[in-house]
FITIPA-157050 format. One record per residue: residue number from 0; chain; x, y negated, z negated of N, C-alpha, C, O in turn; residue in one letter. Coordinates in steps of 0.02 Angstrom, whole numbers. Example, Ala and Ser with C-alpha at 12.3 -4.5 7.8 and 13.67 -1.06 7.14 Angstrom:
BEGIN
+-----+-------+--------+--------+--------+--------+---------+--------+--------+--------+--------+--------+--------+--------+-----+
!   n ! chain !  neast ! nnorth !    nup ! caeast ! canorth !   caup !  ceast ! cnorth !    cup !  oeast ! onorth !    oup ! res !
+-----+-------+--------+--------+--------+--------+---------+--------+--------+--------+--------+--------+--------+--------+-----+
!   0 !     A !    660 !    284 !   -390 !    615 !     225 !   -390 !    660 !    165 !   -390 !    712 !    166 !   -423 !   A !
!   1 !     A !    642 !    112 !   -354 !    684 !      53 !   -357 !    645 !     -2 !   -394 !    670 !    -57 !   -402 !   S !
+-----+-------+--------+--------+--------+--------+---------+--------+--------+--------+--------+--------+--------+--------+-----+
***
This chain:
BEGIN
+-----+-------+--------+--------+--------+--------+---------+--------+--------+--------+--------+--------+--------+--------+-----+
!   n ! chain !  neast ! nnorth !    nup ! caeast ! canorth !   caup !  ceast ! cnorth !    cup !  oeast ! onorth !    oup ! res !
+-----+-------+--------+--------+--------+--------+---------+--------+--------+--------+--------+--------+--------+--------+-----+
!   0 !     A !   4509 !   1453 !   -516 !   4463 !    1499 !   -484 !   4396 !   1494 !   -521 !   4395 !   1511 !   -580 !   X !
!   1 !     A !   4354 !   1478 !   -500 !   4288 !    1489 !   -525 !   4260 !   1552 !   -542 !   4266 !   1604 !   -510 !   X !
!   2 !     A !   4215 !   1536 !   -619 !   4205 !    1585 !   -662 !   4164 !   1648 !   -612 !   4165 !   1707 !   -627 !   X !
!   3 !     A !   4132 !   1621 !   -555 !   4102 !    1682 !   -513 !   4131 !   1738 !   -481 !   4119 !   1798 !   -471 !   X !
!   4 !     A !   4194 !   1678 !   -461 !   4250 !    1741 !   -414 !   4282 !   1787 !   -468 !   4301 !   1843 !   -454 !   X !
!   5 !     A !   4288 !   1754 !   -548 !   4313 !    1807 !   -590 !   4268 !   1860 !   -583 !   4287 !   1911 !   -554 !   X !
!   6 !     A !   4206 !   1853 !   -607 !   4146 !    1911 !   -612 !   4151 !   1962 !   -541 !   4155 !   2023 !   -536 !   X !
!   7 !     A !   4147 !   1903 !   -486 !   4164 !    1968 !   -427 !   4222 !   2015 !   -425 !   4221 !   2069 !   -398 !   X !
!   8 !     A !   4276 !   1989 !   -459 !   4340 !    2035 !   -483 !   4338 !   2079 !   -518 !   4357 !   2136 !   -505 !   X !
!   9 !     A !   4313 !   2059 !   -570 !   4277 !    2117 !   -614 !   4247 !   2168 !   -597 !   4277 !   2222 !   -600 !   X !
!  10 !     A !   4196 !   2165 !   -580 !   4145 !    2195 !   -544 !   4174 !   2252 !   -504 !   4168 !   2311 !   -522 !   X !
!  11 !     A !   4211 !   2232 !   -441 !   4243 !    2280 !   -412 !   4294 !   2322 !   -441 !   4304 !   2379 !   -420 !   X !
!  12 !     A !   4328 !   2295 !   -491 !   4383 !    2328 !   -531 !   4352 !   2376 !   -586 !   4380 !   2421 !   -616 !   X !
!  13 !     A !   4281 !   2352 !   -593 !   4244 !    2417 !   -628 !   4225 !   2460 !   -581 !   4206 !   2511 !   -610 !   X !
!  14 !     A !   4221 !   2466 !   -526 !   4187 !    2505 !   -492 !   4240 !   2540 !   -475 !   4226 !   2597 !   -454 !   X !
!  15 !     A !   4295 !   2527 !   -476 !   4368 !    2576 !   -454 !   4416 !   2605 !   -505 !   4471 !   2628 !   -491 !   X !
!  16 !     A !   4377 !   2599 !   -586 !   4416 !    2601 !   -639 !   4442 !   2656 !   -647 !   4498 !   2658 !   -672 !   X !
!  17 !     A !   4413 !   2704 !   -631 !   4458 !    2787 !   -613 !   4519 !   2775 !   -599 !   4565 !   2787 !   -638 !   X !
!  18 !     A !   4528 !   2749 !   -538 !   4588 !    2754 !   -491 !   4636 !   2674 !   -521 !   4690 !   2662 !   -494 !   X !
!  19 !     A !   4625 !   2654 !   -543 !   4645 !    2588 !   -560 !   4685 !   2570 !   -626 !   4738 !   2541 !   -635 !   X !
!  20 !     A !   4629 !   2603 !   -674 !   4653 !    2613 !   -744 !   4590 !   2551 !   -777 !   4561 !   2511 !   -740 !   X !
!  21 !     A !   4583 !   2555 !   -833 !   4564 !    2497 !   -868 !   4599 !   2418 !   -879 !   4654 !   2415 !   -907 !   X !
!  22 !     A !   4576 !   2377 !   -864 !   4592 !    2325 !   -887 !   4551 !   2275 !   -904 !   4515 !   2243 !   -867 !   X !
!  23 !     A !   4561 !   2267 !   -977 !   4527 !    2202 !  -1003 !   4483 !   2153 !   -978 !   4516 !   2110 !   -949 !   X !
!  24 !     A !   4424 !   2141 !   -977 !   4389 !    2070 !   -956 !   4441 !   2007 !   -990 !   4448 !   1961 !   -949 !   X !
!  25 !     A !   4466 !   1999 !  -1037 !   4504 !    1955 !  -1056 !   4569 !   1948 !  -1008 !   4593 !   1894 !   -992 !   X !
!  26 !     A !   4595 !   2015 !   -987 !   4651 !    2022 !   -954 !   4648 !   1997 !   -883 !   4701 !   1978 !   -858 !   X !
!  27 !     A !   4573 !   1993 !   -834 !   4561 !    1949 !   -786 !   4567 !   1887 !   -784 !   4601 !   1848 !   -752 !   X !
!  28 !     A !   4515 !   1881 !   -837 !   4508 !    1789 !   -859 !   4597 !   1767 !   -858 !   4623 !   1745 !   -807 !   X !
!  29 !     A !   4629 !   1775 !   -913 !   4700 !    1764 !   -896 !   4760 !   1761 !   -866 !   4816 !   1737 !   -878 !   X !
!  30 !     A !   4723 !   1801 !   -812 !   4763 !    1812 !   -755 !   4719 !   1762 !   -702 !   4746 !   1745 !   -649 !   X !
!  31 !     A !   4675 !   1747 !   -713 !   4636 !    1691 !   -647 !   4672 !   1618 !   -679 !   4706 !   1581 !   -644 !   X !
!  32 !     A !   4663 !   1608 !   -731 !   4679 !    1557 !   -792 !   4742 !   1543 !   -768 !   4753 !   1486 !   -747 !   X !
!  33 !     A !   4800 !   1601 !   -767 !   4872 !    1578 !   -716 !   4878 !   1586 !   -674 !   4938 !   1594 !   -663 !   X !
!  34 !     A !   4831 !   1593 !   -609 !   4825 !    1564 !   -574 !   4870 !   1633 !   -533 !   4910 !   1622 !   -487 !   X !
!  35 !     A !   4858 !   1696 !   -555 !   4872 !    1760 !   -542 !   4842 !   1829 !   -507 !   4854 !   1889 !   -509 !   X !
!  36 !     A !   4802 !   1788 !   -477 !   4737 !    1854 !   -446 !   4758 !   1806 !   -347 !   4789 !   1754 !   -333 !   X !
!  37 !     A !   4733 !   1843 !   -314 !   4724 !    1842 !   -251 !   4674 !   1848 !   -211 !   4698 !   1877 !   -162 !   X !
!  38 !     A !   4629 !   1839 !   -203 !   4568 !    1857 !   -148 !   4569 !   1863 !    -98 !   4600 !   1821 !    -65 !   X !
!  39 !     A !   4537 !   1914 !    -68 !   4514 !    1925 !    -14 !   4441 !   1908 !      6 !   4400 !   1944 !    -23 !   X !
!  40 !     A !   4419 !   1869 !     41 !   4342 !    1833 !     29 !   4337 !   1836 !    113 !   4377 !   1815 !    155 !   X !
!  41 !     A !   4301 !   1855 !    116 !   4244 !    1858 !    191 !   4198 !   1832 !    182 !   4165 !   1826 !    131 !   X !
!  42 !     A !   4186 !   1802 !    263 !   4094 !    1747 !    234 !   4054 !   1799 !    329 !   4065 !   1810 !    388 !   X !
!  43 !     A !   4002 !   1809 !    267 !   3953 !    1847 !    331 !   3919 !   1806 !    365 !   3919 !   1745 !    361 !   X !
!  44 !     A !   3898 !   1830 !    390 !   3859 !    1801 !    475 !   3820 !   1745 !    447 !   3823 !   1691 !    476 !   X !
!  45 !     A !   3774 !   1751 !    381 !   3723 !    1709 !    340 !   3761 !   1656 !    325 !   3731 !   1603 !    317 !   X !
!  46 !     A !   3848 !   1657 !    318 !   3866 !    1608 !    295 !   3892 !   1626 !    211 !   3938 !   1589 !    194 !   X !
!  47 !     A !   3874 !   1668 !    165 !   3886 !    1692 !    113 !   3953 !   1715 !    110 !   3975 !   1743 !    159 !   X !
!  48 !     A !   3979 !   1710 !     72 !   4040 !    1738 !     55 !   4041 !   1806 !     17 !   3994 !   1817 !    -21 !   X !
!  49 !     A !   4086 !   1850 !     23 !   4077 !    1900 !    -46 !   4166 !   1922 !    -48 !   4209 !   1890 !    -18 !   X !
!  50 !     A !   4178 !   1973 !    -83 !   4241 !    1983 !   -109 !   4284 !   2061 !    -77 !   4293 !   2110 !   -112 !   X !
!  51 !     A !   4303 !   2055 !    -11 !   4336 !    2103 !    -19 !   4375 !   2149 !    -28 !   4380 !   2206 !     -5 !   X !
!  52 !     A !   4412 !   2108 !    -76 !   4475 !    2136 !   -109 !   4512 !   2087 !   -157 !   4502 !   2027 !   -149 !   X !
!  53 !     A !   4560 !   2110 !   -212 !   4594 !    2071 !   -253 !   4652 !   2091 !   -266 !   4673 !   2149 !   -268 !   X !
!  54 !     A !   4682 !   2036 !   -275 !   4771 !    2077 !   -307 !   4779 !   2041 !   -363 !   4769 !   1981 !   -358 !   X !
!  55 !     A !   4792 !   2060 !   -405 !   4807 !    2027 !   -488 !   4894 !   2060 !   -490 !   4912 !   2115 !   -472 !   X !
!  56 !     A !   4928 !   2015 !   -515 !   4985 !    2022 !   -528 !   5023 !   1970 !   -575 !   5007 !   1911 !   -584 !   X !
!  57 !     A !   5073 !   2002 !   -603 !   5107 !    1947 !   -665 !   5198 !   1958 !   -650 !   5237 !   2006 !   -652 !   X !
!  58 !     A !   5204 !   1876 !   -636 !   5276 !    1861 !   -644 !   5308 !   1889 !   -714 !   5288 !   1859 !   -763 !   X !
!  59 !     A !   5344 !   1930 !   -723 !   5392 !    1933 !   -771 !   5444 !   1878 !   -782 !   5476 !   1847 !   -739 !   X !
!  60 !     A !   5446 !   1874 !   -859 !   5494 !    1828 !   -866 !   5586 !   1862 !   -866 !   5638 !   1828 !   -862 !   X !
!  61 !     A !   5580 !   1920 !   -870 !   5656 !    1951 !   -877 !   5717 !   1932 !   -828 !   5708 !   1898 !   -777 !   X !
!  62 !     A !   5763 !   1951 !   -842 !   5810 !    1916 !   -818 !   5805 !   1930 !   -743 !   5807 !   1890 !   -697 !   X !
!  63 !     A !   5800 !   2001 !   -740 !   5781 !    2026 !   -651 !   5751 !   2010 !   -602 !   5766 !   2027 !   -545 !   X !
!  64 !     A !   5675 !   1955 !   -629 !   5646 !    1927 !   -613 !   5600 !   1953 !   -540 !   5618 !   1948 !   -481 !   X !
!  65 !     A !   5554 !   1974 !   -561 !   5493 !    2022 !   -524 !   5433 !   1990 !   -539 !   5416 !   1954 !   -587 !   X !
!  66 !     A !   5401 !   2011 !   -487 !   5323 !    2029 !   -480 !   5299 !   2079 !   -499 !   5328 !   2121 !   -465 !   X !
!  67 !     A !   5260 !   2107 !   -537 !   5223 !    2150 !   -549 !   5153 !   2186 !   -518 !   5105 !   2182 !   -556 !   X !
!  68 !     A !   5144 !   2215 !   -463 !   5048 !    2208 !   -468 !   5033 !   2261 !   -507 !   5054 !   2317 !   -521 !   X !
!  69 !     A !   4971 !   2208 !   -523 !   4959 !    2255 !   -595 !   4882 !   2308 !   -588 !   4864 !   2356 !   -622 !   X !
!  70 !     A !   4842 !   2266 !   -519 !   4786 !    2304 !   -491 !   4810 !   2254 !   -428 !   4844 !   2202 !   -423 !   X !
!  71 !     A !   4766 !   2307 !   -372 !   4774 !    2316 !   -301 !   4714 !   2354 !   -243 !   4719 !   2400 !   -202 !   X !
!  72 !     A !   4656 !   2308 !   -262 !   4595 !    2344 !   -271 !   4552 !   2300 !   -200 !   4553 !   2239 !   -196 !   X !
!  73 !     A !   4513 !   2348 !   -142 !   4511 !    2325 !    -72 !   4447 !   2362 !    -87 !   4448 !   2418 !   -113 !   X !
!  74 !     A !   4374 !   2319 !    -64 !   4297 !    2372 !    -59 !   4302 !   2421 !    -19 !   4349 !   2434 !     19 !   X !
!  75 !     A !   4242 !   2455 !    -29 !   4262 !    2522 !      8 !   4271 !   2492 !    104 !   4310 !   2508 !    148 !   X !
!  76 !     A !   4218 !   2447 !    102 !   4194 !    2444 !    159 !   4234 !   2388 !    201 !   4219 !   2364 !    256 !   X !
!  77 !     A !   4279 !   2379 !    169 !   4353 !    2336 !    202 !   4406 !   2361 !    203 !   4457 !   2329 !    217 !   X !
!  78 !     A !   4404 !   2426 !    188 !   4464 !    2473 !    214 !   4488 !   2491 !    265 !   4447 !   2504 !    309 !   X !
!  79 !     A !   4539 !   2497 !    275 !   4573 !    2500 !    354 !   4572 !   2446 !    391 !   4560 !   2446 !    451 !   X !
!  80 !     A !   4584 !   2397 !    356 !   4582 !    2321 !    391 !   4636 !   2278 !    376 !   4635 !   2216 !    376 !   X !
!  81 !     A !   4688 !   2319 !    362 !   4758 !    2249 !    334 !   4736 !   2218 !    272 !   4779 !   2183 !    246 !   X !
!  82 !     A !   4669 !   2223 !    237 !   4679 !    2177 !    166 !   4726 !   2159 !    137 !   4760 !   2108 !    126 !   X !
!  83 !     A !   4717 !   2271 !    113 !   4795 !    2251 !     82 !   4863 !   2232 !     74 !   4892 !   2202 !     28 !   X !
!  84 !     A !   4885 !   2259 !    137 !   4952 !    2213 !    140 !   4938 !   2142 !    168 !   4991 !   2114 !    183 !   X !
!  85 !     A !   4883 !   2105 !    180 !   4882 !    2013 !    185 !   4886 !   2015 !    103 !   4924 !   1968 !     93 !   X !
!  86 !     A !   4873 !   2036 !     51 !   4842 !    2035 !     -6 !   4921 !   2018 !    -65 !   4936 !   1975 !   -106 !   X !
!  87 !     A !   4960 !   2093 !    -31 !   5038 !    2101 !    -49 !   5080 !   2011 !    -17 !   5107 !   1966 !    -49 !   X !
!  88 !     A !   5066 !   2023 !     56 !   5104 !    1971 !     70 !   5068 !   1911 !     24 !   5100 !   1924 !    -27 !   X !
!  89 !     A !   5044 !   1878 !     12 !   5009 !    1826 !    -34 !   5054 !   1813 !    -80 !   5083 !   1761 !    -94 !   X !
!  90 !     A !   5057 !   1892 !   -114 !   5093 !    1876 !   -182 !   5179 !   1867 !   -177 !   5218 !   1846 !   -220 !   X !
!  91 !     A !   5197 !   1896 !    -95 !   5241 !    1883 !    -99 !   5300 !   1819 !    -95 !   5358 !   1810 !   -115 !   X !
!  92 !     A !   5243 !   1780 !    -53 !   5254 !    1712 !    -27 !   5225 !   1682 !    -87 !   5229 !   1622 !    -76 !   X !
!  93 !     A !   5199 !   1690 !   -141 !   5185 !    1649 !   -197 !   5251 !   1661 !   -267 !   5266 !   1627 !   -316 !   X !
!  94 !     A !   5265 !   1697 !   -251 !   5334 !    1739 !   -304 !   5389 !   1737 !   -242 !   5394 !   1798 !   -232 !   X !
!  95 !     A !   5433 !   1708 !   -194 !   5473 !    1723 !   -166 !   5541 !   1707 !   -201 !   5589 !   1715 !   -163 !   X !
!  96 !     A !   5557 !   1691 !   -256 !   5594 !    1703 !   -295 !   5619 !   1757 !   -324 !   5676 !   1774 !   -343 !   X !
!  97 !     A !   5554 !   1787 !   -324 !   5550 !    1869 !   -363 !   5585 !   1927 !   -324 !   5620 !   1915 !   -275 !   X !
!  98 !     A !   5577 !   1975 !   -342 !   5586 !    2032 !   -306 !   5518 !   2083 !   -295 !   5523 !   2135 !   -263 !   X !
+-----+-------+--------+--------+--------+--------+---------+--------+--------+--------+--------+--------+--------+--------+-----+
***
């Protein structure tokens, strides 16, 4: 994932940190790094892309073997549009091993 789409992750995950909780700028990077975040990316009329929504989540290694999401974070202004569950399904078809 390119270092931009991290920053756009960021970005929004600061803007929702109330409801979200804190998490690490390191804790993104490492989660893009495995290849653990999800996007939601829309390209406007101009042709631009921007970000409207992310799912960050981490495979557990335990024996039970799960998915975790760990943030679950949709702009304001893409709400009520299925993001989120295209966002869920993503991770689920990327972890279908998991539970």
């Amino acid at each position: 994932m390119p270092p931009w789409w991290v920053e756009k992750v960021i970005e929004l995950g600061d803007k929702h940190r109330n409801k979200l909780g804190h998490l690490p700028f390191a804790g993104f990077y490492a989660a893009a790094e495995s290849h653990n975040i999800v996007l939601a990316v829309r390209t406007q009329p101009d042709g631009s892309e921007d970000l409207a929504g992310y799912c960050l989540y981490a495979p557990t290694v335990r024996a039970d073997r799960y998915a975790r999401l760990a943030h679950l974070c949709v702009a304001e202004d893409a709400r009520g549009q299925g993001v989120a569950g295209r966002l869920v399904d993503v991770v689920m078809d990327r972890c279908a091993d998991r539970q």
